[in-house]
N, C-alpha and C positions, 0 to 999 in steps of 0.2 A: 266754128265747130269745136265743142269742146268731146274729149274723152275719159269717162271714169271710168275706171277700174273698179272691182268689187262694187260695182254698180247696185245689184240686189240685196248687197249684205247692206249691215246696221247703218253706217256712215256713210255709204256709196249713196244708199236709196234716199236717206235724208237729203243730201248731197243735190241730187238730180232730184228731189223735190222742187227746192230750195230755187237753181236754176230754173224752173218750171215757173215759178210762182212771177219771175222777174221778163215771161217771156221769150226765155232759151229754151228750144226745142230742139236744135240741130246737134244732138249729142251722143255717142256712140255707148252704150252699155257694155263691159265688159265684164264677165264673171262666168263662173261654174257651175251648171245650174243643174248638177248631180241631185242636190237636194233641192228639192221641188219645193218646202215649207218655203224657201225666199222668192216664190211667186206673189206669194201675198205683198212682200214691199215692193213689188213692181207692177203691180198691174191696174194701177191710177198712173202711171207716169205717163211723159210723151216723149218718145227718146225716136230719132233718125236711123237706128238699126244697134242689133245683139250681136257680141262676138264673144264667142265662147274664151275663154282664156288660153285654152293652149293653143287654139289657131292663132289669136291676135298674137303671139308670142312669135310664134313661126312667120308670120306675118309681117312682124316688128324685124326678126333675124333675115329676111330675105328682103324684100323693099322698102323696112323702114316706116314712117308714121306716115299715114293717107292723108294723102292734098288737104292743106287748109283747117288742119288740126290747130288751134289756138292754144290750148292747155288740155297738159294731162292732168288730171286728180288722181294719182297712184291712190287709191284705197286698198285695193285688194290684196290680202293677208291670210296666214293661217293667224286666227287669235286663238288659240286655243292653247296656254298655256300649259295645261296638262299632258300633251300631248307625249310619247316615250320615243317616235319617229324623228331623229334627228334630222337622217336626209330628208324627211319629207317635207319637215319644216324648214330646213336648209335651200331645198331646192324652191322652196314655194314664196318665202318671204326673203331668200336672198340670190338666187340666180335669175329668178323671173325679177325682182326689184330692178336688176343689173340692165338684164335687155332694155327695159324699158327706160330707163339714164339714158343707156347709149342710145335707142333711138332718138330720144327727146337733144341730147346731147349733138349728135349729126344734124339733125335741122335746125336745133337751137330753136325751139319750142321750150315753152316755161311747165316745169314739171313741180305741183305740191304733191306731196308724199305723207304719210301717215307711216310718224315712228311710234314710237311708245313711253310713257314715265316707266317702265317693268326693267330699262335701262342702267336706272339708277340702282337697282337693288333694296336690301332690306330697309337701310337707313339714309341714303343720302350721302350726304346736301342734294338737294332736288334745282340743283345748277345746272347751266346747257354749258359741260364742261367735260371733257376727255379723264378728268381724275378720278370725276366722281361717277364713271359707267361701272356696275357692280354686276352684271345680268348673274339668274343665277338658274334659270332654266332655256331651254333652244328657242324658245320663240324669244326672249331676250336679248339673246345672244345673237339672232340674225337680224333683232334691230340695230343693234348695238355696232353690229360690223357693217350693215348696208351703210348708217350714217357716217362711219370714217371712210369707207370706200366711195361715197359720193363727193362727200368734201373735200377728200384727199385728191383722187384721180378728175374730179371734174370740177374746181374750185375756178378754173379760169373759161369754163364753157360759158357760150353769146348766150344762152337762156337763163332765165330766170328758176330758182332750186332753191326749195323751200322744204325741210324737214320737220312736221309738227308731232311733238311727242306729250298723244294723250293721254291725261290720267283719266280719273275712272269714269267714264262716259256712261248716261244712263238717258232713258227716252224710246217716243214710240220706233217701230218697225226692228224691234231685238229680239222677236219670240223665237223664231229660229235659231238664236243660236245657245239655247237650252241651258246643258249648267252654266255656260260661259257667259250667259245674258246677266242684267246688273240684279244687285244685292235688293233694289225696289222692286222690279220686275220679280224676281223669285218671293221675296215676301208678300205679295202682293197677291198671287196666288195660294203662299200658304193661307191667308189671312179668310180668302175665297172658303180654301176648302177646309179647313180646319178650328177659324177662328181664335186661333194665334198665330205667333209668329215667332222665329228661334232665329240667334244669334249665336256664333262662337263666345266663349269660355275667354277669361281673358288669356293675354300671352306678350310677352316681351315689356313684363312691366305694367300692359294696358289693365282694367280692371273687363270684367263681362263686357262684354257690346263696346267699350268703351277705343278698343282700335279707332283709328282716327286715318280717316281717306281724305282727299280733295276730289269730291264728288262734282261732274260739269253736266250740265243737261247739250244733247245733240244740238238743241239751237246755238248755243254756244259756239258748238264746234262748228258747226257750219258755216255760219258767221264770220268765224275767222280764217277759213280757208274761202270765201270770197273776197273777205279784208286781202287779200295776199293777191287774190286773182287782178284786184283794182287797184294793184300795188307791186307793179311787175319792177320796178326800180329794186326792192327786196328781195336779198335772197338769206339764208343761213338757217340754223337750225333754232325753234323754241318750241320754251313751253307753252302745252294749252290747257291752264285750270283754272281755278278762280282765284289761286292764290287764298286760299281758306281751306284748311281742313275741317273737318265735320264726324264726329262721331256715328259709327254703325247705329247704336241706339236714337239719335238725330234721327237718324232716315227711317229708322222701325217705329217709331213714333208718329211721323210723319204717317207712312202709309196706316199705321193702327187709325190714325184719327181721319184720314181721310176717307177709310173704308165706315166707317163709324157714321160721318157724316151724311154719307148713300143710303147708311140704314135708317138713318133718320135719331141719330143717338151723341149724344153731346161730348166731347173733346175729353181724351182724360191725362192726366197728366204723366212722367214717365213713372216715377213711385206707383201711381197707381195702376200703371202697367205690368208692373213686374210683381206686384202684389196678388191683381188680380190672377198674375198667371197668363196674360193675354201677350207678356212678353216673353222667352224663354233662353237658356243655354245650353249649350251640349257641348263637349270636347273638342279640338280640332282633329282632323283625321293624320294621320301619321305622313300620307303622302306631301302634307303641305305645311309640317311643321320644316322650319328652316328654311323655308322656300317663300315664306310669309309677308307681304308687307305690311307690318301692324300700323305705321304711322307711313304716310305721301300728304304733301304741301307743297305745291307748283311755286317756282320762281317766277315769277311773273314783269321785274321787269324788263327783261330784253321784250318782250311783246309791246307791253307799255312804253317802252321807248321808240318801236316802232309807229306808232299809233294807234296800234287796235289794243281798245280800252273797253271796259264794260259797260253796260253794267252786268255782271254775270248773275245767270240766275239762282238765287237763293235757293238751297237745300228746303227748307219748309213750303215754299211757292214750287219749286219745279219738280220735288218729289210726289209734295201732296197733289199738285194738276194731275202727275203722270198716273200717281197711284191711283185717283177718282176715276180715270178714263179706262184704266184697263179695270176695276173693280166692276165698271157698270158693264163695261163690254161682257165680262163674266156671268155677271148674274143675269143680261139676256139670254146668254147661251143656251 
């Protein structure tokens, strides 16, 4: 039996697809299902039973993990970087992270967890390394401390502990989570309703659009947190990117052509993007200047030396897939 956490949200739902696919059904969902839009990522799955988050929590604090739990998948998080609530983010992605250690920790049950690249800060080095942690807003910074407080305090626990720190994940079942969903996802629907699409202004050096991410599609991610489940000998913390960065214009390109193609209209280049006016800029908003990461480039090989290897999916192939599939889904609407 396994148990995810943030079961409904972006990662979780993929997650218990994923297991789905391979003939695990005996699986316990866990998440908050205050906002109703994460019904839609759960209800194709097949999952053994729902537990709300703050019982499973109380749950976890009085008897501990239920018989025959094989792994946790900690997913469940506030992602929402903007957030100004520090306790809420504090108490949500690091005292709940905690209980559920110590449960996994008491049985010695193997726990993967979901940190974050947002660790490293503005610049880097994007190394799985205590020098290079820079957080620079609370959800940051409660990843930033769950991971020294797991590997500090339970480095010698019988279970298996695995901290994987996403960078910018993109792919289906994110519409719920609105601005915080990926830069394809949002253009994708400008592209819908407007027939362009707009990027930040450049900054830190970068030119227009030219900031540069390591962009992963959710198969990826998935991927590698089964790699880990088939690989209970592993434990510590890494990154999961592709090790490639990719320019925002990369992927606005991507979805322009992709959306293009639906319409039945031929490929255009990115000059002619920006000419046409089909690509655009605007400012960045004051709340996220200095807050920004203009460049993220996943270190890749502590993974790679683990064994899980790619091939990861290209920024043209798994943006333009993604962007195709929600572009038609749109224009059925």
């Amino acid at each position: 039996m396994f148990v995810v956490t943030g079961g409904a949200g972006f990662i979780g739902s993929n997650l218990i697809a994923a297991l789905n696919a391979t003939g695990e059904t005996q699986i316990i969902l866990v998440d908050d299902l205050s906002d109703t839009t994460k019904i839609a990522n759960i209800n194709d799955l097949r999952i053994t039973d729902f537990l709300d988050k703050d019982d499973f929590s109380e749950e976890l604090k009085r008897s501990g993990l239920p018989r025959g739990v094989q792994v946790v998948f900690h997913q469940g998080a506030c992602s929402d970087t903007m957030v100004s609530d520090g306790r809420y983010v504090m108490d949500v992605n690091y005292e709940y992270s905690k209980t559920v250690l110590k449960a996994c920790s008491a049985s010695g049950t193997p726990m993967i967890y979901a940190s974050s690249a947002s660790v490293y800060g503005p610049d880097g080095p994007f190394v799985e390394s205590e020098e290079n942690e820079h957080p620079l807003n609370a959800y940051a910074f409660s990843k930033t401390l769950f991971d020294r407080y797991a590997f500090q305090n339970h480095r010698g626990a019988s279970g298996q502990l695995v901290g994987l720190r996403y960078f910018n994940v993109y792919g289906p079942r994110e519409a719920h989570k609105g601005r915080m969903a990926s830069v394809a996802w949002h253009l994708t629907h400008q592209y819908f309703e407007t027939g362009l699409v707009r990027l930040f202004e450049g900054s830190d050096g970068y030119g227009p659009g030219e900031q540069r991410r390591d962009f992963i599609h959710v198969d990826d991610v998935v991927r590698t947190n089964l790699f880990f489940l088939e690989n209970a000998n592993l434990s510590g913390i890494f990154n999961v990117g592709t090790g490639k960065s990719r320019s925002f214009n990369d992927v606005a390109l991507a979805v322009i052509n992709a959306c293009r193609q639906v319409d039945g209209e031929a490929a255009i280049t990115l000059d002619e993007a920006q000419r046409e006016k089909r690509l655009n800029y605007f400012a960045m908003p004051e709340t996220l200047q200095g807050k920004y990461q203009s460049f993220t480039e996943a270190s890749i090989g502590k993974l790679l030396s683990a064994g899980c290897s790619g091939p990861w999916t290209d920024v043209d192939k798994g943006v333009g897939s993604y962007a195709t599939q929600l572009y038609t889904a749109l224009k059925a609407t």
